[in-house]
C-alpha positions as CSV (number, residue, x, y, z in Angstrom):
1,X,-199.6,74.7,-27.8
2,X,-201.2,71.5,-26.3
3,X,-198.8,69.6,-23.9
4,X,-198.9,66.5,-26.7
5,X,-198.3,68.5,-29.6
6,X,-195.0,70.4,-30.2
7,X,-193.1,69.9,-27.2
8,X,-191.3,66.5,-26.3
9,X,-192.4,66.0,-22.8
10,X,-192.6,68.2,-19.2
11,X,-189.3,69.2,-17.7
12,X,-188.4,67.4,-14.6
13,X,-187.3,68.2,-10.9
14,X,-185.5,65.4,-9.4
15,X,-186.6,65.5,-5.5
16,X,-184.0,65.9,-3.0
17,X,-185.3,66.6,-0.2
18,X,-182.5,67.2,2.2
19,X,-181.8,70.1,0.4
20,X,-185.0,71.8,0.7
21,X,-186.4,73.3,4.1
22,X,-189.6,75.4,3.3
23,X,-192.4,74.5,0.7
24,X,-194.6,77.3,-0.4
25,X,-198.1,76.0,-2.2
26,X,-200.1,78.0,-4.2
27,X,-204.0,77.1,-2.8
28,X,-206.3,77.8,-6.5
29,X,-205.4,75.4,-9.4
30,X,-202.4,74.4,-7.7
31,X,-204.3,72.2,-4.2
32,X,-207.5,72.5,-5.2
33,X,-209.4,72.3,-8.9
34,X,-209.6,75.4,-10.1
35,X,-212.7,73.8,-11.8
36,X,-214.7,75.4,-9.0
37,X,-213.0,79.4,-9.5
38,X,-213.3,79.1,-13.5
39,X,-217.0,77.8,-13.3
40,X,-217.7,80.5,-10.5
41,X,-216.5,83.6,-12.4
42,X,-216.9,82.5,-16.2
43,X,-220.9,80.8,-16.0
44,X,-221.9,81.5,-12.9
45,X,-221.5,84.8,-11.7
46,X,-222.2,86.2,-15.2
47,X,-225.7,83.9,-15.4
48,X,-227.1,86.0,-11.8
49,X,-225.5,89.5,-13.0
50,X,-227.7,88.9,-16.5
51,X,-230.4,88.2,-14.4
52,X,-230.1,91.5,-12.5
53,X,-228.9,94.0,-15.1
54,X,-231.2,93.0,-18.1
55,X,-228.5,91.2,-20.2
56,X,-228.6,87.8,-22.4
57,X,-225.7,85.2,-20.0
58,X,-223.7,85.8,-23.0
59,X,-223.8,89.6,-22.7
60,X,-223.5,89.2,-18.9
61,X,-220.1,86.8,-20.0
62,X,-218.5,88.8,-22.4
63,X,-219.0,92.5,-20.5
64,X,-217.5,90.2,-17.1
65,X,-215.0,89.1,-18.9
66,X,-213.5,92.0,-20.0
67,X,-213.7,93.4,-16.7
68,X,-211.7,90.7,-15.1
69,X,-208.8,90.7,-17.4
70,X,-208.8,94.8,-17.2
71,X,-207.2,94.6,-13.7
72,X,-206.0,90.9,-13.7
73,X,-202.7,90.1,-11.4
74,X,-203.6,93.3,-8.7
75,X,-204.8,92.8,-5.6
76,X,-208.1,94.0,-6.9
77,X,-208.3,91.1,-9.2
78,X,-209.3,88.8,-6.4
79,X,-210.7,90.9,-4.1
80,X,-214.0,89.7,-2.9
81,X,-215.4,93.0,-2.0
82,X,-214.5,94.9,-4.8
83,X,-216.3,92.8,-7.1
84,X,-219.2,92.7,-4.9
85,X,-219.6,96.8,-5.0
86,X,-218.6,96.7,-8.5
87,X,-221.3,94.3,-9.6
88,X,-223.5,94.6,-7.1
89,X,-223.8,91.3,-5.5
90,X,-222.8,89.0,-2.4
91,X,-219.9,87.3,-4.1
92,X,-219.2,85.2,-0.8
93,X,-222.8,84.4,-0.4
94,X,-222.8,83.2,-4.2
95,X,-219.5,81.2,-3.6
96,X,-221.1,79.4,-0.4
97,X,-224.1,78.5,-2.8
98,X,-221.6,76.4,-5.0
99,X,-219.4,75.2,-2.4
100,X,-219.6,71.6,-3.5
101,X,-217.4,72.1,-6.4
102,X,-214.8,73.0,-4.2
103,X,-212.1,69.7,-4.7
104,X,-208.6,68.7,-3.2
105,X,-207.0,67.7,-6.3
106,X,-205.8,64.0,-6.1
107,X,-202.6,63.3,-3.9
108,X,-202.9,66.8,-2.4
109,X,-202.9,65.1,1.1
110,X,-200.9,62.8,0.4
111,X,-198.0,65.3,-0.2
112,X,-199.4,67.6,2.5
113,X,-198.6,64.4,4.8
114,X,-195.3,63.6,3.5
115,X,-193.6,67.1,3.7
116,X,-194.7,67.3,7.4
117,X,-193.8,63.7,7.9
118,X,-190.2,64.8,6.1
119,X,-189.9,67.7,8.7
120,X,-190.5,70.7,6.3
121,X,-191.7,73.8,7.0
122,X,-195.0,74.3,4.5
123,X,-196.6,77.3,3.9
124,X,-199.9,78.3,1.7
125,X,-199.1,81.3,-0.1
126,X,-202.1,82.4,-2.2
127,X,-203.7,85.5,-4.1
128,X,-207.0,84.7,-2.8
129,X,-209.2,86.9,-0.9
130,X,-209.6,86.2,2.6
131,X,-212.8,85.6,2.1
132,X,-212.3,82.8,-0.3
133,X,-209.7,81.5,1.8
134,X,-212.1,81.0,4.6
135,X,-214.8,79.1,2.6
136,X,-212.3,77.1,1.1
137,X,-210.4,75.7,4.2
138,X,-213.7,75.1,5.8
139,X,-214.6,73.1,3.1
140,X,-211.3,70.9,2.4
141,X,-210.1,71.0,6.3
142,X,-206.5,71.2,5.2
143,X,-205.6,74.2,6.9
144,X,-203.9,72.1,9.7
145,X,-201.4,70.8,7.7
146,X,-199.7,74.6,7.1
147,X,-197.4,76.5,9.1
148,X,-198.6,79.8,8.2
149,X,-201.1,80.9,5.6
150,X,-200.5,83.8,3.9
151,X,-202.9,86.1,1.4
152,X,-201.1,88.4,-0.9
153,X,-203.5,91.0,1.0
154,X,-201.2,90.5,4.3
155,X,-198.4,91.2,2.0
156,X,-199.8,94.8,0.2
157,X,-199.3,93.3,-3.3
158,X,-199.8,90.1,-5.7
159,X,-197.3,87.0,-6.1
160,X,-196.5,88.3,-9.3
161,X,-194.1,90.8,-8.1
162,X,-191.1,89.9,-7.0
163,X,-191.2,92.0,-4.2
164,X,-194.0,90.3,-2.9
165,X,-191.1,87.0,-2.2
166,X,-188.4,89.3,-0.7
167,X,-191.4,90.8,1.7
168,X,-192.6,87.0,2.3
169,X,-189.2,86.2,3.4
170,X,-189.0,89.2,6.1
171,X,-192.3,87.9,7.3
172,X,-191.3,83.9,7.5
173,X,-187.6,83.9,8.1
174,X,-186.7,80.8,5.0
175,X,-183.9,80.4,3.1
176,X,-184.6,81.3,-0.5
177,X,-181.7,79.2,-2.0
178,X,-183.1,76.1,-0.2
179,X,-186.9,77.0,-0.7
180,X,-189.6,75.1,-3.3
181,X,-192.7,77.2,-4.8
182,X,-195.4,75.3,-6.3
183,X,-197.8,77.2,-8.3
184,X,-200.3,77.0,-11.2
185,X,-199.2,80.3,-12.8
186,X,-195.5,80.6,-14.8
187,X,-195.7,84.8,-14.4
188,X,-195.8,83.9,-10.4
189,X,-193.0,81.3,-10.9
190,X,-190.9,83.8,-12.9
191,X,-191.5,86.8,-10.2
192,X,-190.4,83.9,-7.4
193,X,-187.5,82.9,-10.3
194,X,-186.2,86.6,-10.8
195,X,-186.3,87.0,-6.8
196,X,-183.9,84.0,-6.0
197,X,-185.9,81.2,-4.9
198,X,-184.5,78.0,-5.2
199,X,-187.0,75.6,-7.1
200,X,-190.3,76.2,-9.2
201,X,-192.9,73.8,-9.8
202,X,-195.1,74.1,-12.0
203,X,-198.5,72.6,-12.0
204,X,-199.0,71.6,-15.4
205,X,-203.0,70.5,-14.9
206,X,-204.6,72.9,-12.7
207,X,-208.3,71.9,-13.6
208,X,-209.6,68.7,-13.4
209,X,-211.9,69.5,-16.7
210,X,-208.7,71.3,-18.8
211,X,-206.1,69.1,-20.6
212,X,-202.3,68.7,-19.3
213,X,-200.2,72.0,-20.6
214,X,-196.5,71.6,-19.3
215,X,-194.2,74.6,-18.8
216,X,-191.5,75.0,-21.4
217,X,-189.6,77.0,-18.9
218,X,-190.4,75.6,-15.0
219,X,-190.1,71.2,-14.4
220,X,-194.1,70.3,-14.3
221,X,-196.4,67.8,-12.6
222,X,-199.6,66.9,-13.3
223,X,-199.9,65.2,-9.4
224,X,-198.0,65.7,-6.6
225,X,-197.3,62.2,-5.9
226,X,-194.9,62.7,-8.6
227,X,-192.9,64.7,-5.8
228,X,-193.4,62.0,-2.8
229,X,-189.9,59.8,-3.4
């Protein structure tokens, strides 16, 4: 279903911002374009592995493909180095050769600016690889506006287990009642839902060249000046 089609409009989260202490961001599709991640893995990974193994890119795309979405939401599923002894190639070194597609999505700052500015404790919570981490806050320099920065690898599983929040909350302390989670992905918003956390966000626009899809279960943004009051 297309966000103008069926359903009315994107359900909303009135800001109140005394009531929240802790903001968690999702980094992938959520801060930055996930333009960059879907062009990496869909065309351009599968364009250098056709080159090595002998396959058409569409051969290369389709057999990558299906590999992905065989382990998608573990650990392994953005694990840098298993996919470069899988498929037999640098994947940071190919990731570094693309790094200019690597975006802030509008506003991102903005809000970054605001929630420190308001006090709040703000936390990037993301199932990227170290690795990708790395490259990516060296290339947007917004690392400095987080209190901690947490991979799901620190945590020994993905944010769409709910266990992964209750261990998240051992390691930062928060208050899960007075918490907000914004993320790009409903299954991570329902694992943070069925866990207790206090608000979900979802970010209904994740790349800058895919249409607007709003949640029919979680209150959606397309930017987050939306949330900035």
């Amino acid at each position: 279903m297309k966000s103008n089609e069926k359903n009315i409009g994107p359900i909303r989260w009135q800001p109140i911002w005394d009531r929240i202490d802790t903001i968690l961001l999702d980094m992938d599709g959520t801060l930055l374009d996930k333009h960059f991640d879907d062009y990496f893995w869909e065309h351009y990974v599968p364009e250098i592995y056709a080159g090595k193994n002998d396959l058409t890119p569409l051969e290369a795309r389709k057999e990558l493909l299906a590999r992905y979405k065989s382990i998608e939401g573990t650990l392994a599923w953005t694990d840098l180095d298993y996919w470069s002894e899988k498929l037999y190639l640098d994947i940071p070194a190919l990731k570094l050769k693309i790094n200019h597609l690597i975006q802030v999505h509008p506003y991102v700052v903005d809000f970054l600016q605001y929630c420190v500015n308001l006090g709040k404790k703000v936390h990037l919570v993301t199932n990227a690889h170290s690795k990708t981490l790395d490259i990516k806050m060296r290339k947007t320099e917004i690392g400095s506006y987080f209190d901690h920065i947490i991979c799901s690898q620190d945590i020994g599983l993905p944010k769409e287990e709910p266990e992964f929040w209750e261990r998240l909350e051992s390691l930062l302390g928060f208050d899960k009642q007075r918490t907000l989670l914004a993320d790009d992905n409903e299954n991570v918003l329902k694992a943070a839902q069925t866990y207790g956390m206090g608000v979900q966000i979802f970010v209904a626009r994740p790349s800058s060249r895919a249409e607007i899809f709003y949640s029919e279960k979680f209150p959606s943004i397309v930017y987050f000046k939306e949330l900035i009051v």
